[in-house]
C-alpha positions as CSV (number, residue, x, y, z in Angstrom):
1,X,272.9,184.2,13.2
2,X,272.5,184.8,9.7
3,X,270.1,187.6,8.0
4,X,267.2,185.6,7.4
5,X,267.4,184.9,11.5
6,X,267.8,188.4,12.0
7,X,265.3,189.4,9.8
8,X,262.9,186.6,11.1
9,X,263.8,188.2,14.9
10,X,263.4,192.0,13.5
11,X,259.5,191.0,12.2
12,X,258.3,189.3,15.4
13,X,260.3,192.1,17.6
14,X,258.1,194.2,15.3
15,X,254.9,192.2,14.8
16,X,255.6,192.9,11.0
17,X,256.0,191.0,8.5
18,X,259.2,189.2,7.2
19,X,259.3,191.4,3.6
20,X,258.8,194.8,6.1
21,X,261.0,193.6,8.4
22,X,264.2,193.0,5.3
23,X,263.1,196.2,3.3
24,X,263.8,198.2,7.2
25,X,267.5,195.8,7.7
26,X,268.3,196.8,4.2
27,X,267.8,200.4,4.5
28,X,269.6,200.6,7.2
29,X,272.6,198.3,5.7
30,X,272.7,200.5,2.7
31,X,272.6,203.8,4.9
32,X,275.6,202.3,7.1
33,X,277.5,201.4,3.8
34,X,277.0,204.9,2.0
35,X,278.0,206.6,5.4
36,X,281.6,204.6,5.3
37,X,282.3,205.7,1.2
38,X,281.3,209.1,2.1
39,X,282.2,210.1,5.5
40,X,284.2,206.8,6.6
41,X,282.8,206.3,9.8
42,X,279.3,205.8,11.2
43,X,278.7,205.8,15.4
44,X,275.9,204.4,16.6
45,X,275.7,205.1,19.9
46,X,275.6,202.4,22.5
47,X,276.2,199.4,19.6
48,X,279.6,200.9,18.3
49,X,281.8,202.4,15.2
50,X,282.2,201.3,11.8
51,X,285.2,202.9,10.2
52,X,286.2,202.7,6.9
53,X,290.3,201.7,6.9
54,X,292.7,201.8,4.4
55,X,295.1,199.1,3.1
56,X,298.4,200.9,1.0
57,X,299.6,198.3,-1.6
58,X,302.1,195.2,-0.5
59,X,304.2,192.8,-2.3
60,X,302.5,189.4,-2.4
61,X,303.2,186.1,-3.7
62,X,301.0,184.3,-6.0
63,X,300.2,181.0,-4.3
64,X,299.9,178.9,-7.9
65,X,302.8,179.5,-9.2
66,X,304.5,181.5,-6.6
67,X,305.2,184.5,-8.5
68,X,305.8,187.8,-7.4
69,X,302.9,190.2,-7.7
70,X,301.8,193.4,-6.0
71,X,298.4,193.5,-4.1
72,X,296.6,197.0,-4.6
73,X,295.6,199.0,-2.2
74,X,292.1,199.1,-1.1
75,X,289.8,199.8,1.5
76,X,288.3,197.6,4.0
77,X,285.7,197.7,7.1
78,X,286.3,197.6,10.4
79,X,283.8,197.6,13.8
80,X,284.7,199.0,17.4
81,X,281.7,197.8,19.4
82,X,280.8,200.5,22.0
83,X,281.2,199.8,25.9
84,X,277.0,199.1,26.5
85,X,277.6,196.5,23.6
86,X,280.8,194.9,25.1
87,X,279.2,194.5,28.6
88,X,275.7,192.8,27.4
89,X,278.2,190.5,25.0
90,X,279.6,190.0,28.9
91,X,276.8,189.1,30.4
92,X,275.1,185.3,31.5
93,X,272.0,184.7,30.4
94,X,268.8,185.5,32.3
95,X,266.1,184.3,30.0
96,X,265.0,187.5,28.8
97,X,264.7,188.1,25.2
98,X,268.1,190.1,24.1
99,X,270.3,189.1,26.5
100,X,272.5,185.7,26.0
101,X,275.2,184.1,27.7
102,X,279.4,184.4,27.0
103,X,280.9,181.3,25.6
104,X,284.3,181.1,27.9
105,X,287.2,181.4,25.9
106,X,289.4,178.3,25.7
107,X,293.5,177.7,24.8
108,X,292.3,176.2,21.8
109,X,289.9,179.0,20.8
110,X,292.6,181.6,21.1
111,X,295.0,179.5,18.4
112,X,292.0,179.5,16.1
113,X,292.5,183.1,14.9
């Protein structure tokens, strides 16, 4: 799903429209992303944890030219989904709006990562 699905599924969930619908998804983006730079982690309870993680600097290798160079450090995102959200991403579909099924994970699915 990408946002303009999710924002299509937040309006109708709503019976808003689709501009109501991305102003609320973007407030609560930007709330989520000002909550990481300041606090570095933001729980929502029964969806999960975003923490904010840090990267120290490494030694790279420039793939062009295959020089030496040293990545910077930086700061990335990360996601722990909560136990509620792990058990519905578990669960087989019943038909009922919000719940879908679990694709079963393959040998060639695990290689793909």
């Amino acid at each position: 799903m990408n946002k303009s699905e999710l924002v299509e599924r937040i309006a109708s969930s709503l019976g808003s429209t689709r501009a109501e619908a991305n102003t609320c998804l973007e407030a609560v983006l930007d709330n989520i992303a000002q909550g990481l730079a300041e606090e570095g982690r933001v729980k929502i309870s029964g969806f999960g944890s975003f923490v904010r993680r840090h990267r120290a600097a490494r030694d790279g290798t420039k793939p062009s030219t295959g020089e030496p160079i040293v990545i910077p450090e930086s700061y990335t995102c990360g996601f722990r989904a909560a136990p509620a959200l792990r058990e519905r991403m578990g669960e087989r579909s019943t038909g009922l709006p919000g719940q879908f099924e679990a694709k079963p994970r393959t040998r060639q699915d695990a290689h793909r990562f």
